[in-house]
C-alpha positions in Angstrom: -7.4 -4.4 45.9 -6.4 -7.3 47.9 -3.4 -7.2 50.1 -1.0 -9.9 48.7 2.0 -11.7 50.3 5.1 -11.0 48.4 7.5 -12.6 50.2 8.9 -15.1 48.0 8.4 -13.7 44.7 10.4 -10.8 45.4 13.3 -12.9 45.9 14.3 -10.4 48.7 14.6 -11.1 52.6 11.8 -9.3 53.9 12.0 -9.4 58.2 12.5 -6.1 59.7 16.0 -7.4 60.5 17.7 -7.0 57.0 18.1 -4.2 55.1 20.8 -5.2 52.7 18.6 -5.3 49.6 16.8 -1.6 50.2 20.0 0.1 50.8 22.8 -1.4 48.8 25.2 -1.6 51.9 27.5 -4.9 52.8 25.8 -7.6 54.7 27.6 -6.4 58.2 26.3 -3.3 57.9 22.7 -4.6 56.8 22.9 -7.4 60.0 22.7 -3.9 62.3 20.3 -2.1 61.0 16.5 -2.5 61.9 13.8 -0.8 59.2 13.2 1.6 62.4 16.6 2.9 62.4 17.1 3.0 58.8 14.3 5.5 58.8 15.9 7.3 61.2 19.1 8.2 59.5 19.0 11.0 57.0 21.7 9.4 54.3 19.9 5.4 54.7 16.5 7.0 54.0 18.0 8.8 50.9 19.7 5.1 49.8 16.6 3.1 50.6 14.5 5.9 48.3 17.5 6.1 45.6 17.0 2.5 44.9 13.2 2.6 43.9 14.3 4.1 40.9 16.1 0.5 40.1 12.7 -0.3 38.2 13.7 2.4 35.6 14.0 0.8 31.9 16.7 1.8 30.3 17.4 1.3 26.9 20.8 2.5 25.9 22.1 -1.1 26.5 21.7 -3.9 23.8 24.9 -6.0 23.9 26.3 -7.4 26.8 24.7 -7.7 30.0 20.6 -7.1 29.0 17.8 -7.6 31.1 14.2 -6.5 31.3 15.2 -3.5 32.4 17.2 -2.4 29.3 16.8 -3.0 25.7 16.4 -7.2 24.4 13.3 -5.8 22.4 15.6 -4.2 19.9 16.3 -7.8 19.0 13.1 -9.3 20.3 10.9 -6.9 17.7 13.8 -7.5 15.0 15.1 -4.8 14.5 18.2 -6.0 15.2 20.6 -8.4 16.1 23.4 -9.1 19.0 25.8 -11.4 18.9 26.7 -12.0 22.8 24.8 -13.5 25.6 21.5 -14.7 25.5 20.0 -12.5 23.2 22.2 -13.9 20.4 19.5 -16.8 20.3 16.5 -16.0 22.1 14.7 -15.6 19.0 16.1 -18.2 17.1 15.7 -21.3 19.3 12.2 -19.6 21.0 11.3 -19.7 24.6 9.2 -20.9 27.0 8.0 -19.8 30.3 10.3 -21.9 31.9 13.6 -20.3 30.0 12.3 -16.8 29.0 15.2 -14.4 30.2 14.0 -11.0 30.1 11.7 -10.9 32.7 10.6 -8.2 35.1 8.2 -9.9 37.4 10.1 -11.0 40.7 12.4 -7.4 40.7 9.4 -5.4 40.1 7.6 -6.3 43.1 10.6 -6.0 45.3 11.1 -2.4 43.9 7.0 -2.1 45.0 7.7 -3.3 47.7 10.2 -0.6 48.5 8.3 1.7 47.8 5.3 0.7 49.7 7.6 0.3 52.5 9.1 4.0 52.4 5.4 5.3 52.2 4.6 4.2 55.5 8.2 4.4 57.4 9.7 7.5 55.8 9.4 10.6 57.9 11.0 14.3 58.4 14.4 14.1 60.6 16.2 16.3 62.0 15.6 20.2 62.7 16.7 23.1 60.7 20.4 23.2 62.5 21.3 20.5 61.8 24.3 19.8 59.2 22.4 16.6 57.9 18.3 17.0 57.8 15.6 15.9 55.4 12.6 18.4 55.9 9.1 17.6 55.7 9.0 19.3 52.0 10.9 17.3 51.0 10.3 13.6 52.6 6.5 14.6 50.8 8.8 15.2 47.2 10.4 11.8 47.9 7.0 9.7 49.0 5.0 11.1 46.1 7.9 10.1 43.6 7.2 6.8 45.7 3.9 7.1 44.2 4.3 7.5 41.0 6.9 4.5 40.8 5.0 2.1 42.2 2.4 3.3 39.0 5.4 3.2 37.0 6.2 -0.5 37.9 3.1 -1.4 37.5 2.6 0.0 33.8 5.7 -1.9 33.3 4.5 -5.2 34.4 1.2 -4.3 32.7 2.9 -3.7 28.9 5.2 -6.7 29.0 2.8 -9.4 30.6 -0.7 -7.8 30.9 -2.7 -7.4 33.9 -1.0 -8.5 37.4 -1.6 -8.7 41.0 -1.8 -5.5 42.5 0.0 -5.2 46.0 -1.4 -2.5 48.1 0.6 -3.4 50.9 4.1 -4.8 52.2 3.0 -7.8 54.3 5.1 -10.3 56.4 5.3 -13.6 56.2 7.1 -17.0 57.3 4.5 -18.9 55.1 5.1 -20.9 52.1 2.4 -20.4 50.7 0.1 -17.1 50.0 -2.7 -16.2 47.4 -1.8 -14.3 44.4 -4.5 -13.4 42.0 -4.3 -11.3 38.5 -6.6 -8.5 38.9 -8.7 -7.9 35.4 -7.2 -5.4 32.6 -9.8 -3.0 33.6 -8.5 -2.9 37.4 -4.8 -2.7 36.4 -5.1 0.5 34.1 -7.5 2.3 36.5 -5.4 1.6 39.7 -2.5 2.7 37.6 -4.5 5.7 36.5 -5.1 6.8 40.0 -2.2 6.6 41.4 -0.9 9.2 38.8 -4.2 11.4 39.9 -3.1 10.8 43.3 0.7 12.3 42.3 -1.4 15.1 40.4 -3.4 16.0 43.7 -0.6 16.2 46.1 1.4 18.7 43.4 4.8 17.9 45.1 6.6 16.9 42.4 8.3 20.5 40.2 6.4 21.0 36.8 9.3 20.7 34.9 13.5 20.2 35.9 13.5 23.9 35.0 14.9 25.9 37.5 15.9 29.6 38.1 19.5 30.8 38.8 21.4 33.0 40.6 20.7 35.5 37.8 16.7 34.9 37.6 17.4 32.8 34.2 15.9 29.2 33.4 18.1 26.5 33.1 18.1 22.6 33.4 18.4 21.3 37.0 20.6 18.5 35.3 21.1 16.7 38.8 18.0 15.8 39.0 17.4 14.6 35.3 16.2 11.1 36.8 13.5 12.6 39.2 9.7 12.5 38.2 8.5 15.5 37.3 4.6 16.7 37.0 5.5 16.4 32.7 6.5 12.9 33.2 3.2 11.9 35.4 1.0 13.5 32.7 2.7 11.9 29.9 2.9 8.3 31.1 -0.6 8.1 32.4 -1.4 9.6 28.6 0.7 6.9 27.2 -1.0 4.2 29.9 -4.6 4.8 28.3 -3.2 4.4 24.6 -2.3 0.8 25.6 -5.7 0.8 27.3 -7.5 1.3 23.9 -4.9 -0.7 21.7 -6.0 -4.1 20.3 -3.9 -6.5 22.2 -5.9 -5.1 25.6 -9.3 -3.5 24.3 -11.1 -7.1 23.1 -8.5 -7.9 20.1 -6.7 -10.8 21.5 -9.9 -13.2 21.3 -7.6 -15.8 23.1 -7.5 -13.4 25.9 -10.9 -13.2 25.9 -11.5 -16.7 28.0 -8.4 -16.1 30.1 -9.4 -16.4 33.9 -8.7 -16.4 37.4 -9.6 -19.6 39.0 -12.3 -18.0 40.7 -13.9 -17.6 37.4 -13.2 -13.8 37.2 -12.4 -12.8 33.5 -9.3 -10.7 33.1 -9.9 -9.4 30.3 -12.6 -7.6 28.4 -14.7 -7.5 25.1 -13.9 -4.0 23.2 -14.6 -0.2 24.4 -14.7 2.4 22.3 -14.6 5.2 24.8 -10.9 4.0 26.0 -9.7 6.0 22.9 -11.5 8.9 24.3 -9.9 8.7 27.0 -6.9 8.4 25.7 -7.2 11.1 23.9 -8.0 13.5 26.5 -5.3 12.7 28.9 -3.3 13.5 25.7 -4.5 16.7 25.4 -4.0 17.4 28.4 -0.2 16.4 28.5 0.4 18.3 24.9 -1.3 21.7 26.5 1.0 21.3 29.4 4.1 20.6 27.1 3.5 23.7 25.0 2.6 26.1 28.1 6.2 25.0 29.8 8.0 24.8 26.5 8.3 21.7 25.3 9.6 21.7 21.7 10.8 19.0 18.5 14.4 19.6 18.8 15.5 21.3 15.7 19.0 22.2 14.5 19.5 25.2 12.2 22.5 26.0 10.2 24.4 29.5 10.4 22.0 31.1 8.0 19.2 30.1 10.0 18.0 27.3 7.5 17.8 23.8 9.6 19.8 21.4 9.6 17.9 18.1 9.3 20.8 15.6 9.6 22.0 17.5 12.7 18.6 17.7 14.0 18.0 13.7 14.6 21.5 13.4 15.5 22.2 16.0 18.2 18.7 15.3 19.6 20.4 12.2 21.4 23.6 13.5 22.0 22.5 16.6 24.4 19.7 17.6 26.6 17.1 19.2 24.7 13.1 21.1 25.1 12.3 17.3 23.3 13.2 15.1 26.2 10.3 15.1 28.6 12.5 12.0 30.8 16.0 11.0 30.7 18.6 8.7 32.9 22.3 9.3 33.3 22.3 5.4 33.8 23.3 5.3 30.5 25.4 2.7 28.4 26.5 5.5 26.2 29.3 6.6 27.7 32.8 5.6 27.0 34.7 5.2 23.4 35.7 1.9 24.3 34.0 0.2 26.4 30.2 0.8 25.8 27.4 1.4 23.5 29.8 3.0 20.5 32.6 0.4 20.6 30.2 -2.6 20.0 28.2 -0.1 17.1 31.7 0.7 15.7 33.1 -1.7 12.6 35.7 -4.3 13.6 38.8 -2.3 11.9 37.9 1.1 13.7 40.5 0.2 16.4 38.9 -2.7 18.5 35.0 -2.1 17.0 33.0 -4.7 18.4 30.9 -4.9 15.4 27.9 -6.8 18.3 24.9 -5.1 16.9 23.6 -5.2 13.7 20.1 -4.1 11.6 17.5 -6.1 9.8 17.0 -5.4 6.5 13.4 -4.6 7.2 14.7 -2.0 9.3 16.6 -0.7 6.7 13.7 -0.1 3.9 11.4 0.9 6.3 13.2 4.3 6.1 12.0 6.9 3.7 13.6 8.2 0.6 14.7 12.0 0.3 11.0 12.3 -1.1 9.2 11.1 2.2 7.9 8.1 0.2 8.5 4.6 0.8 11.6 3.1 -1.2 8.8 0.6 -3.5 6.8 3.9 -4.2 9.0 6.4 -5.2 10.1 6.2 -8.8 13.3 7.9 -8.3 14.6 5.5 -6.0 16.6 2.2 -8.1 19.0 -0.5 -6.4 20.8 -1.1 -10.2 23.6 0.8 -9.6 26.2 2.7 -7.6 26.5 6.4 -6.6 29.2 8.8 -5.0 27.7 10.4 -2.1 28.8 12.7 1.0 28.8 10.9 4.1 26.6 13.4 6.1 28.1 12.0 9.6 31.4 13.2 9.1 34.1 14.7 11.5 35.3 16.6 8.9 33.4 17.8 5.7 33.2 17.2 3.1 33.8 13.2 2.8 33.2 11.2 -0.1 32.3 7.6 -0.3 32.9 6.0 -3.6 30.9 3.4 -5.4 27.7 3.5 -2.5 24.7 1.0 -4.0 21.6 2.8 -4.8 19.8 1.4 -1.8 21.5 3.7 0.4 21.2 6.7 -1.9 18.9 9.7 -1.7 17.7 8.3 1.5 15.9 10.4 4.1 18.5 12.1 7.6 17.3 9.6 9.7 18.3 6.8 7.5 22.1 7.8 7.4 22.0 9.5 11.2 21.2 5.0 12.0 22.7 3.0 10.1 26.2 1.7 8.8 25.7 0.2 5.8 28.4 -1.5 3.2 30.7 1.0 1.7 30.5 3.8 4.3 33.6 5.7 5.6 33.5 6.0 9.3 32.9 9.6 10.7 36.8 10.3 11.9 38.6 8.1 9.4 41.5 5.5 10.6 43.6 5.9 7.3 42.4 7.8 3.9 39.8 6.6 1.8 38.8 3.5 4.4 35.7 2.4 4.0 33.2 -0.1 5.9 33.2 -3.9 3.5 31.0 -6.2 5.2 31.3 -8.6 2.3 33.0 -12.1 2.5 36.5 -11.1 1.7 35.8 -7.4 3.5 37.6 -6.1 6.4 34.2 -6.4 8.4 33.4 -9.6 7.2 31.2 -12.7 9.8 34.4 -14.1 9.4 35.9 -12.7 12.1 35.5 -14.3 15.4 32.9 -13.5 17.7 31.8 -10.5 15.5 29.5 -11.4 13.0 26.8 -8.6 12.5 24.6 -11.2 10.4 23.2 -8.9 7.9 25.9 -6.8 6.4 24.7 -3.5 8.7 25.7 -2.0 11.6 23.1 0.0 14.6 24.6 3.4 14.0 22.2 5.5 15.9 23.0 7.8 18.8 26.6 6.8 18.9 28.3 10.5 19.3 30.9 11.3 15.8 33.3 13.2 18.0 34.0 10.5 20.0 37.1 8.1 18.6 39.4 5.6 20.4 43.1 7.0 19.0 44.6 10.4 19.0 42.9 13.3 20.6 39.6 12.7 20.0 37.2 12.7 22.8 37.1 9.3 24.6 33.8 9.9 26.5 30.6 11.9 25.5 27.7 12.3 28.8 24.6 11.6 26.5 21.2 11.1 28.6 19.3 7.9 27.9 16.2 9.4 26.8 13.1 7.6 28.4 10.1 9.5 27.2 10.7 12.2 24.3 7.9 14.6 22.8 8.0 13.0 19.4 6.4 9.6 20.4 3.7 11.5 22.2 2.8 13.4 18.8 2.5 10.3 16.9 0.3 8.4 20.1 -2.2 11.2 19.0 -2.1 11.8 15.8 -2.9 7.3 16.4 -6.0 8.2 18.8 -7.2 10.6 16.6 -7.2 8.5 13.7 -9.4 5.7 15.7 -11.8 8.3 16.9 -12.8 10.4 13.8 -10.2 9.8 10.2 -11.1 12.9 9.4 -9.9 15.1 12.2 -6.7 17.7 10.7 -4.5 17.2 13.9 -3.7 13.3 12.8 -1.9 14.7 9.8 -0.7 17.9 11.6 1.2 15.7 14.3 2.4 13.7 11.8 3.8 16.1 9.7 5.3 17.8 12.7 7.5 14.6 12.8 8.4 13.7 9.2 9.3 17.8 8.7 11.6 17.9 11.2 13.4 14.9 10.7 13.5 16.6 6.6 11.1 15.1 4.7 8.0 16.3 3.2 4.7 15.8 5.3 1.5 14.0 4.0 -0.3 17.4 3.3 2.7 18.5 0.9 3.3 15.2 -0.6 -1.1 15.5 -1.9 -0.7 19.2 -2.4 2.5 18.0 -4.7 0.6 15.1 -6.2 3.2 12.6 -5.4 1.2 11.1 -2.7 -2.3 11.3 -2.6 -5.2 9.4 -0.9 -3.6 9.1 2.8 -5.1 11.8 4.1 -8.9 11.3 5.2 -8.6 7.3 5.2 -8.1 5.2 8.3 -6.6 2.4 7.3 -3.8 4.5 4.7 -3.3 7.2 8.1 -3.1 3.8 10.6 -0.5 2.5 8.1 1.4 5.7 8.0 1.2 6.4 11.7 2.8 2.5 12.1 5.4 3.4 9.2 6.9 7.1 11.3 7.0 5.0 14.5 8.7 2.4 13.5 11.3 4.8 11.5 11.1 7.8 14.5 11.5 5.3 17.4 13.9 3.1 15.1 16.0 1.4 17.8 14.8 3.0 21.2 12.9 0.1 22.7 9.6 0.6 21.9 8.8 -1.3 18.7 8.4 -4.8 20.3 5.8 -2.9 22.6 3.7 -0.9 19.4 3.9 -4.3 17.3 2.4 -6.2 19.6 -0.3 -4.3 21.1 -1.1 -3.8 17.3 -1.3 -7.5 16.5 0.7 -7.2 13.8 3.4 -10.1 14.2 2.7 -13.7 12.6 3.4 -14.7 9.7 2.9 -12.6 6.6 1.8 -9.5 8.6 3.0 -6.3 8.6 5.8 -7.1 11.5 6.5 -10.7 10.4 8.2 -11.8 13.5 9.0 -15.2 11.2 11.7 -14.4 9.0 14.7 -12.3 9.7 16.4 -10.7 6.2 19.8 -9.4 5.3 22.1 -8.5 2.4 23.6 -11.8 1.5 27.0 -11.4 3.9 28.6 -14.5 1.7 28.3 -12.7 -2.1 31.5 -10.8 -3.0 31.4 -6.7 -3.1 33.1 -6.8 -6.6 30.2 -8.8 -7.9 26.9 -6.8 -9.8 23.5 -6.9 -8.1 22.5 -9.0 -10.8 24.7 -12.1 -9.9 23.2 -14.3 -7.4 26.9 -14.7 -5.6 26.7 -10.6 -4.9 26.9 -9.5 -1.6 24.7 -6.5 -3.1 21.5 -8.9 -2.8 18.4 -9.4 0.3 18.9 -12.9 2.0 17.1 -14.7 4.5 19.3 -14.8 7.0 17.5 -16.7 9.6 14.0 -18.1 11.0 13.0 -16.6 13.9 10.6 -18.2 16.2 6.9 -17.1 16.5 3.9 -17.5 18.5 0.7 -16.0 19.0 1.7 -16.8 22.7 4.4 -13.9 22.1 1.8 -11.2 22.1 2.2 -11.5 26.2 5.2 -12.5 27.9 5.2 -15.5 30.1 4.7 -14.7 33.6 7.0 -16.6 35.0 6.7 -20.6 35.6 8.2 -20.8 39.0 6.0 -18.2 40.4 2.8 -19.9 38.7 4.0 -22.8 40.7 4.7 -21.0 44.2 1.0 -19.5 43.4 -2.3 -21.1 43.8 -4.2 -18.6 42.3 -2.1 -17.0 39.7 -3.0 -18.4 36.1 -0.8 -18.1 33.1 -0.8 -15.9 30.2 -2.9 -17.4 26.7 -1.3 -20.2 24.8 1.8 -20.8 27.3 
């Protein structure tokens, strides 16, 4: 690949001089330090390594203070809602390249950068005496993670905006201007891919963050949860080729098709089959290597040794389990009242921020009880109201009154992510309180600054022990789970299904999911006869595969990705990115369905803005000016 000049686009001062930006120190401290003797210094060369992992996503955070590098596409896929910052209208007034705010582009390449940088400076110090060392094992742990991040940057760039320049190299420059071309689709994901291989060969990274004690036991090496392990290579470049063979890069985007460099090199290519293939073996690759080091669904089971479905999808984010193949403990999910739960928690719940609320798309796309979709099954009705047990909480059992049918008899992971009008809060301020989101309610959009739109609140992974009064626990560590073993069964029970509909392991990985989270698979829903004609057919088992990750992922910033490289999004499509619905937050609570002023009815709540442009973000429009050669994404 060609060397490129990154000097201005990674907004960073790059002369030898300067080290503020690598090692997060003041600017005296950075004014005396040359590159040379950062790399001489055992606790600089840790910082300047510690601060490649800043091109981590993490997507625990959704309210205030979202960037690229957290979690806007919960809003941007609409799922959701926020009602702070930036996000609170990005889809309503649209966006340009000139105004887009959730970019990665200019901080990615400084965190390459970086990482080229420590390849070629970094360097054993010290001798084994000495109080302070970093040996040669483990400068070649630290340059290999290296490795793999610069991969993992660029598989970041690559999802978001499509092929990129590659930089090979950390070049200087005084000049103003440089070259900066795209490299093709085809160039991107195989220089991705070998970098990985290149990780693979070296075998300096631990298999898993399984260690063995004092006493010869394995546990979880929890201070390294952040750290790349050989699980982690094999399951992002798996997930690397799935994007490879996915519509929106493998020939479906036609107006991608005639996107090129101003040398005339096209960028992107007609459709291959054998991507899938491929795909599929680096799948079954990481899934041999998951079950050999024990790699599990988390499951829950109850004293009698029955599971526990509802505690199943909910402790699976509250504690590390054999499920998470990556996790950070840069989380958002932290503190009662100050994070992720306070702006999930209803306005009356001492202080709730009530900031981030569900689509009502969102909220049917969740099974019934039955494993069948709320217009299929013919127990489901939304004419009435039920009494049901709040499954969430504190202390059972706890009975909400007068609950609309459209939140009855649905499936664990429904009430384990979603608050929803008429629910009692897991630890209850007073007795009998319950959630009214209605126009006169206590949580109505008329109180300032705290609208939730749509009449629900995002209730998943916020911890039910956790409350802001009394002596409940005011702080819960929960890891922000980057990469978990469930979205890799459904990416091959997807591959499988392009390859050959008839091959068993699409519904066997499928099932997998939908039984542990407590609903019946597709192989017991035809054996029962209440489902039958999935199994076998492509387009039913493409449409089911959608439906699981759109209801297993629910929330963790991965939608807006799947949607798109599905082409699924305009206008009367399966993701409609066009229309935004809700319950109708103005009706009354006291008012039947059946009146139109009811709060107990689906309303448009909003137009959203939409473009085919969307399927790629913008690259950014001040760097396509700073760059001669670098060409814009299709239809910006």
């Amino acid at each position: 690949m060609k060397k490129i000049i990154i000097s201005m686009i990674a907004g960073a001062c790059l002369t030898f001089s300067s080290c503020k930006d690598y090692l997060n120190v003041s600017d005296e401290l950075a004014s005396s330090l040359t590159i040379e003797q950062t790399f001489e210094n055992v606790r600089y060369t840790k910082r300047w390594h510690a601060n490649i992992f800043n091109c981590i996503s993490e997507y625990s955070r959704i309210f205030d203070g979202v960037t690229g590098f957290s979690n806007p596409w919960f809003v941007l896929s609409g799922e959701g809602a926020t009602n702070w910052d930036n996000l609170r209208t990005e889809m309503t007034n649209g966006f340009n390249a000139s105004n887009a705010h959730f970019h990665r582009f200019n901080s990615i390449y400084q965190s390459i950068r970086q990482a080229n940088l420590f390849l070629k400076k970094a360097k054993p110090i010290g001798v084994s005496t000495d109080k302070e060392k970093l040996t040669a094992e483990e400068i070649n742990r630290m340059k290999s993670e290296a490795k793999f991040f610069i991969a993992y940057a660029y598989f970041s760039l690559f999802e978001l905006y499509g092929p990129v320049p590659i930089v090979t190299d950390a070049v200087e420059s005084s000049s103003t201007s440089f070259d900066f071309p795209r490299v093709s689709v085809d160039e991107m994901v195989n220089f991705i891919d070998g970098m990985y291989q290149e990780v693979l060969n070296e075998n300096f990274l631990p298999q898993t963050l399984r260690t063995t004690d004092v006493t010869g036991s394995q546990v979880e090496n929890m201070n390294e949860m952040v750290r790349p392990t050989r699980a982690v290579v094999l399951a992002l470049r798996a997930k690397l080729w799935v994007y490879a063979a996915s519509k929106l890069f493998n020939g479906g985007y036609s107006e991608s098709l005639t996107l090129k460099n101003k040398d005339g090199k096209q960028l992107f290519s007609p459709y291959n089959a054998s991507k899938w293939e491929t795909a599929k073996r680096h799948l079954e690759t990481f899934l041999n290597f998951a079950e050999t080091n024990g790699y599990t669904l988390f499951r829950k089971s109850n004293g009698d040794g029955t599971e526990n479905y509802s505690q199943s999808v909910y402790r699976l984010f509250q504690d590390w389990n054999k499920e998470i193949i990556w996790a950070s403990s840069n989380t958002y999910m932290n503190e009662v009242d100050g994070s992720f739960d306070r702006r999930c928690r209803p306005t009356a719940i001492l202080d709730g921020f009530s900031g981030i609320s569900v689509s009502q798309r969102s909220v049917d796309a969740f099974f019934t009880k039955n494993g069948l979709d709320i217009n299929e099954d013919p127990e489901h009705n939304e004419t009435g109201f039920t009494d049901i047990e709040n499954p969430s909480a504190y202390v059972k059992p706890q009975v909400d009154k007068h609950i609309f049918n459209m939140y009855v008899n649905r499936e664990p992971r429904f009430y384990n992510a979603i608050t929803y009008q008429g629910r009692s809060w897991h630890i209850q301020p007073s007795n009998n309180w319950f959630v009214d989101f209605s126009v006169n309610g206590n949580n109505s959009n008329n109180i300032a600054y705290r609208e939730h739109y749509t009449g629900y609140l995002l209730y998943k992974r916020t911890n039910q022990e956790m409350y802001p009064g009394g002596s409940y626990l005011r702080n819960y560590a929960r890891p922000s789970i980057l990469l978990r073993l469930a979205d890799f069964y459904l990416y091959y029970a997807e591959v499988c299904n392009e390859i050959s509909p008839s091959d068993p392991n699409i519904i066997k990985y499928l099932d997998l999911v939908r039984e542990r989270a407590g609903i019946p698979g597709y192989k017991k829903l035809q054996e029962t006869g209440k489902k039958t004609g999935v199994i076998g057919d492509y387009e039913d088992q493409a449409y089911a595969i959608r439906r699981e990750r759109q209801v297993e992922l629910f929330s963790e910033g991965q939608r807006y990705f799947d949607i798109r490289r599905w082409m699924i999004c305009g206008p009367g499509e399966e993701a409609d990115q066009t229309k935004y619905w809700g319950m109708n937050v103005d009706g009354k609570s006291e008012l039947p369905p059946s009146d139109p002023n009811s709060f107990y009815r689906r309303k448009l709540i909003r137009n959203h803005q939409w473009m085919r442009a969307m399927y790629l973000y913008p690259i950014p429009h001040d760097e396509i000016v700073k760059s001669p050669s670098l060409v814009q994404n299709p239809l910006w």
